[in-house]
PAVOGU-802643 format. One line per field, with one value per residue (C-alpha): x, y, z; residue number from 0; residue in one letter. Coordinates in steps of 0.05 Angstrom, whole numbers, plus 5000, padded with zeros to 4 digits. Example, Ala and Ser with C-alpha at 12.3 -4.5 7.8 and 13.67 -1.06 7.14 Angstrom:
2
xx	c(5246,5273)
yy	c(4910,4979)
zz	c(5156,5143)
pos	c(0,1)
code	c(A,S)
//
This chain:
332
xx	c(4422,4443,4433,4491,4535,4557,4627,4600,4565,4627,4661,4618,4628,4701,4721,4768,4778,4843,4883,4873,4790,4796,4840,4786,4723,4748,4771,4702,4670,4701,4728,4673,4661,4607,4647,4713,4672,4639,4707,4724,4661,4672,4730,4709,4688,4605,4598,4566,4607,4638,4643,4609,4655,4671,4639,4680,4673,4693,4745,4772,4762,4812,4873,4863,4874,4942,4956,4959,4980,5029,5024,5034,4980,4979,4988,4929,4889,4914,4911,4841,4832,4858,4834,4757,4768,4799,4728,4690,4719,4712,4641,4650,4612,4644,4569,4547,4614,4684,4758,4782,4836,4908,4906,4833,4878,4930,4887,4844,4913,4934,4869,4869,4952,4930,4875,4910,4848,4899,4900,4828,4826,4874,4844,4777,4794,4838,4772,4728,4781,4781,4712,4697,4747,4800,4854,4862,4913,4967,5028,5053,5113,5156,5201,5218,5239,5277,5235,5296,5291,5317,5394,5407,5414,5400,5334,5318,5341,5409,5386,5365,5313,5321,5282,5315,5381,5428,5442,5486,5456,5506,5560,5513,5494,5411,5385,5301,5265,5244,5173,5171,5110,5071,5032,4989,5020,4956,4932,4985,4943,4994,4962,5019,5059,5109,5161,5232,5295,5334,5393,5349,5357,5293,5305,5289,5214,5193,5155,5121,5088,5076,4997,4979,4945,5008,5038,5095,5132,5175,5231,5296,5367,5351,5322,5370,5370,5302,5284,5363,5324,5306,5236,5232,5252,5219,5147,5105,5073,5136,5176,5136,5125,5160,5209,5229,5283,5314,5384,5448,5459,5539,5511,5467,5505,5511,5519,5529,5501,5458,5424,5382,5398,5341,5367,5363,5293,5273,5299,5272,5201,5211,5224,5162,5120,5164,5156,5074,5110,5143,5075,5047,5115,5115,5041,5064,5134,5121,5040,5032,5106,5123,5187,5211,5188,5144,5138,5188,5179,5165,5089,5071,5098,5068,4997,5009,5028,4973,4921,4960,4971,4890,4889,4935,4893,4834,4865,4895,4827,4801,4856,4856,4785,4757,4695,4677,4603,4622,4661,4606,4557,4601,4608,4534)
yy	c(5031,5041,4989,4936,4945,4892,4898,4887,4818,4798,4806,4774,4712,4705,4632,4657,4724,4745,4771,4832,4821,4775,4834,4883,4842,4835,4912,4939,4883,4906,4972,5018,5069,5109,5118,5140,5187,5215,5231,5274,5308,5363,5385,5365,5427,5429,5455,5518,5559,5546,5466,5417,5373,5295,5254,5235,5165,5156,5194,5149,5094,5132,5141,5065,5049,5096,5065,4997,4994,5038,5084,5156,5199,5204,5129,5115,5152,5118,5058,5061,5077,5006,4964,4949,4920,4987,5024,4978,4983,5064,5052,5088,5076,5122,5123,5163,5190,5198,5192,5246,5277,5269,5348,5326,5267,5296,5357,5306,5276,5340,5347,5281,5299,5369,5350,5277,5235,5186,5174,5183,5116,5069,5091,5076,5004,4991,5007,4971,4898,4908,4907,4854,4811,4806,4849,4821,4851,4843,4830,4869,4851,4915,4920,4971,4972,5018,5049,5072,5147,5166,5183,5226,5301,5300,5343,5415,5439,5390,5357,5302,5303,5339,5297,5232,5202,5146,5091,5030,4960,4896,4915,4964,5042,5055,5128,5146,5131,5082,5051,5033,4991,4956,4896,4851,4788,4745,4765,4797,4864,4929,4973,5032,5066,5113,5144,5168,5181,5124,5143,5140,5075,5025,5040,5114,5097,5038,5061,5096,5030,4995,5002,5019,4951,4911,4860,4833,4858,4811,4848,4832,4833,4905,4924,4894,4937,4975,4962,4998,5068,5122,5142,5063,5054,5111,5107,5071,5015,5014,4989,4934,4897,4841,4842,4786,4808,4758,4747,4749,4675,4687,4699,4634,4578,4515,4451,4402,4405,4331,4365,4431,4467,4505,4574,4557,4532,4592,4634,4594,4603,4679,4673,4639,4692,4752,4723,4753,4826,4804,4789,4865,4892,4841,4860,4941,4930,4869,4876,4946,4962,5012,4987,5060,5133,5159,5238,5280,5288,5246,5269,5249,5187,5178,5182,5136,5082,5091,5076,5017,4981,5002,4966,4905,4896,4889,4839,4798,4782,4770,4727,4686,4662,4687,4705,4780,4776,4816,4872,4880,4886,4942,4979,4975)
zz	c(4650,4581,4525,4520,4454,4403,4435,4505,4473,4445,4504,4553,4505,4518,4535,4595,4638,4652,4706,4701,4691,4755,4796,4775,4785,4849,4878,4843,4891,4951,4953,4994,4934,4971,5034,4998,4944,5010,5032,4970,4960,5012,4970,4892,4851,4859,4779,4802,4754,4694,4658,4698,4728,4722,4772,4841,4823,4754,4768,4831,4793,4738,4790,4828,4765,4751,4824,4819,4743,4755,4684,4676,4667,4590,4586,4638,4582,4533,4555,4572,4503,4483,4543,4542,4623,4641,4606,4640,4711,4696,4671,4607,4548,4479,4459,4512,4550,4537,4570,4626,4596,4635,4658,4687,4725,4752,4776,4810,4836,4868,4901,4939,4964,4983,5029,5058,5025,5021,5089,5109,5057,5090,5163,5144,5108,5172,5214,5181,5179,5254,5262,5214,5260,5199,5234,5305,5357,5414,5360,5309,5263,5227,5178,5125,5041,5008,4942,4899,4862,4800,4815,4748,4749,4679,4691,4685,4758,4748,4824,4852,4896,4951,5010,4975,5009,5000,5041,5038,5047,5042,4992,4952,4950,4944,4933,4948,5004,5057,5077,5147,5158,5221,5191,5245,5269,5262,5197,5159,5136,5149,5203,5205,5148,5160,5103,5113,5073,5060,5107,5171,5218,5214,5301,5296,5253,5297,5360,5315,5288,5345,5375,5437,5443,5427,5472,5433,5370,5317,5276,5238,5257,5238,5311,5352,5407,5407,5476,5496,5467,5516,5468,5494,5556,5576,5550,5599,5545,5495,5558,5572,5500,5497,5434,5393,5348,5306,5320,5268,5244,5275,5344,5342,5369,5330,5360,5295,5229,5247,5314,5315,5367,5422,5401,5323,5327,5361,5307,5260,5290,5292,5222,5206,5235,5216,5137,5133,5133,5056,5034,5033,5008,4947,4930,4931,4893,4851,4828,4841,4815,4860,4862,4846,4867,4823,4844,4870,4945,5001,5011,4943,4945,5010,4982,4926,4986,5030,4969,4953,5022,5032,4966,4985,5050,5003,4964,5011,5052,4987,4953,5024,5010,5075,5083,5062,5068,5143,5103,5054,5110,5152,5084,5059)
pos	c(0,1,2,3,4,5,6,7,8,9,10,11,12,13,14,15,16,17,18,19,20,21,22,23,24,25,26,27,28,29,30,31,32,33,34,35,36,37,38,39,40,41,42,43,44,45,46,47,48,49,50,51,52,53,54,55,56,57,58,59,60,61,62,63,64,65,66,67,68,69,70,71,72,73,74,75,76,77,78,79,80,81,82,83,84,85,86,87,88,89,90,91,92,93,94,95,96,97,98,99,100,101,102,103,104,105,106,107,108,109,110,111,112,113,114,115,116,117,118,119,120,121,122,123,124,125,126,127,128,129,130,131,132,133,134,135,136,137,138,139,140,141,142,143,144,145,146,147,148,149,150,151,152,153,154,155,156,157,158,159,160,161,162,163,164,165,166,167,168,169,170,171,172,173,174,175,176,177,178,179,180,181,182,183,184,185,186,187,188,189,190,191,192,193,194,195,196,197,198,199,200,201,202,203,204,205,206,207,208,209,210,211,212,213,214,215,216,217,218,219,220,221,222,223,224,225,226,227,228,229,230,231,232,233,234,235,236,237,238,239,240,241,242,243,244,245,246,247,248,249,250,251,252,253,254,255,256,257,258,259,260,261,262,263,264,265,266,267,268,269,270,271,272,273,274,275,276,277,278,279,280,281,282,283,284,285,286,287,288,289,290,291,292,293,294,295,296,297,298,299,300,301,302,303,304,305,306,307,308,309,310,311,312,313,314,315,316,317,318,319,320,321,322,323,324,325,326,327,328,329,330,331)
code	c(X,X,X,X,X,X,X,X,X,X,X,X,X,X,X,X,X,X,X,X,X,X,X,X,X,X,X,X,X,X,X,X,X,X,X,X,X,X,X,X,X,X,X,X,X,X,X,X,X,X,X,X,X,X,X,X,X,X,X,X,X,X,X,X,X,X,X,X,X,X,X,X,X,X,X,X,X,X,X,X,X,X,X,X,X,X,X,X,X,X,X,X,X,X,X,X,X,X,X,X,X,X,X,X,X,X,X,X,X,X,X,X,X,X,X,X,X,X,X,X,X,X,X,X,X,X,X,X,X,X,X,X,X,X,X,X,X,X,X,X,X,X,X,X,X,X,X,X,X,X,X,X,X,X,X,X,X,X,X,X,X,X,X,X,X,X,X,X,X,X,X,X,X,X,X,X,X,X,X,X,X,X,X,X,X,X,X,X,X,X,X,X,X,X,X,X,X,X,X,X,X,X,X,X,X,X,X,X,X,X,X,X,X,X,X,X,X,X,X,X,X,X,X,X,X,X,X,X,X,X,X,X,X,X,X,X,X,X,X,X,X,X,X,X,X,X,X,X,X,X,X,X,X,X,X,X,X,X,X,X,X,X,X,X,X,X,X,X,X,X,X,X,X,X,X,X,X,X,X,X,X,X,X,X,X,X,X,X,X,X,X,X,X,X,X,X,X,X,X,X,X,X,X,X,X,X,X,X,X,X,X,X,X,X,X,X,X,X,X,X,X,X,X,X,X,X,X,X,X,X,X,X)
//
């Protein structure tokens, strides 16, 4: 272990941490670094020939961080430069190591798309919730966001993005993409992701986010009809979930605005349980701000929201003050 610096003493005397010290504190605690670094290995360069390359983890640490602070690849590098808790959740030290470069980034970027690491990362956190007993099952609640994309043709083909599509939601026109998710009814924590153009019905995506474990399924007004489809109706578990789709407020019969009627307080209990589906979508689009695409493509963008709903799960057992010592145990 190298020797601490005079800036590391200065900083360790700080009368407060931040946010962003608290946020990282807690992701270096709990993210399983060996398993995910074990997952890249098999692809990283080995440094047989030519430069010797960065190692897997400081360079994972590099992109969570271009993840979930959302910055390009010359201002992750930059900004690293300038933030002594971004060097020290990297582990770098300019005495004895330096910055990876942006090229080194986005190389390292392109690896983890090509060979669907992304994926292998949210599988394995889901795994490991569920076995720790913080993901439970028999209910699942879905609903999707749109993730606008840049609408301009002022770029050097003079096109939008081809895979992106618009869609019209209340009075107003959206262009980009949608993120249809399945998120556990007892805990919250997204088990299912699934990405589609804008212009394709939240229907079409949502057998494909129910488990095969489920019992009952909560949606918005949204799904109204789901169990009507013949990809329901004709699958032998799909057809036998029970599904409790909230209802349009004009269909809901009022009796008088002093009693509460059976059918409203039924609706309003649907609503109480379907409301732990906004709590991973504000995480991803508000602290994350991935409120917008940030690639071209729907593969890329893809990747970038598997690490962050792994990343939100993380958070949220953490942020709910449960106890992780059964997480840490699994990932020792």
């Amino acid at each position: 272990m190298s020797q601490k610096s005079f800036c590391d003493i200065e900083y360790e005397m700080r009368t407060r941490k931040t946010k962003r010290d608290e946020f990282l504190n807690i992701m270096n605690e709990i993210i399983p670094w060996s398993e995910w670094v074990a997952f890249i290995e098999p692809h990283y360069p080995t440094g047989k020939r030519g430069r010797p390359p960065i190692g897997i983890e400081k360079m994972l640490r590099m992109y969570l961080l271009q993840c979930w602070f959302a910055l390009s690849d010359a201002g992750l590098e930059d900004s690293i430069y300038d933030s002594y808790a971004f060097r020290s959740f990297m582990g770098v030290d300019f005495i004895y190591s330096k910055v990876p470069d942006s090229t080194t980034l986005c190389k390292f970027r392109q690896l983890l798309d090509e060979h669907g690491i992304s994926k292998k990362f949210f599988e394995a956190i889901k795994i490991t919730l569920e076995r720790a007993g913080c993901m439970m099952h028999g209910g699942s609640i879905v609903d999707a966001t749109i993730i606008q994309a840049p609408s301009s043709t002022k770029n050097k083909t003079k096109t939008r993005d081809p895979e992106m599509h618009q869609t019209k939601k209340g009075n107003q026109w959206y262009f980009g993409m949608k993120c249809h998710i399945g998120v556990d009814a007892g805990s919250g924590l997204v088990h299912s992701i699934q990405t589609t153009p804008a212009n394709i019905h939240d229907l079409v995506v949502a057998p494909c986010l129910i488990r095969p474990d489920d019992e009952f399924v909560y949606g918005d007004a949204g799904y109204l009809g789901i169990e009507k489809r013949d990809d329901v109706k004709n699958d032998a578990h799909l057809s036998k979930v029970e599904y409790r789709i909230a209802r349009r407020k004009s269909t809901v019969e009022k009796i008088s605005d002093s009693v509460i009627g059976f059918e409203k307080l039924m609706e309003t209990r649907k609503a109480s349980v379907r409301a732990k589906v906004e709590h991973p979508f504000l995480i991803v689009k508000r602290i994350f701000r991935f409120c917008k695409t940030a690639y071209r493509g729907l593969k890329k963008n893809t990747n970038r929201l598997l690490v962050l709903f792994a990343s939100s799960n993380l958070l949220m057992c953490a942020r709910a003050g449960r106890d992780l010592s059964p997480i840490r145990q699994i990932l020792a």
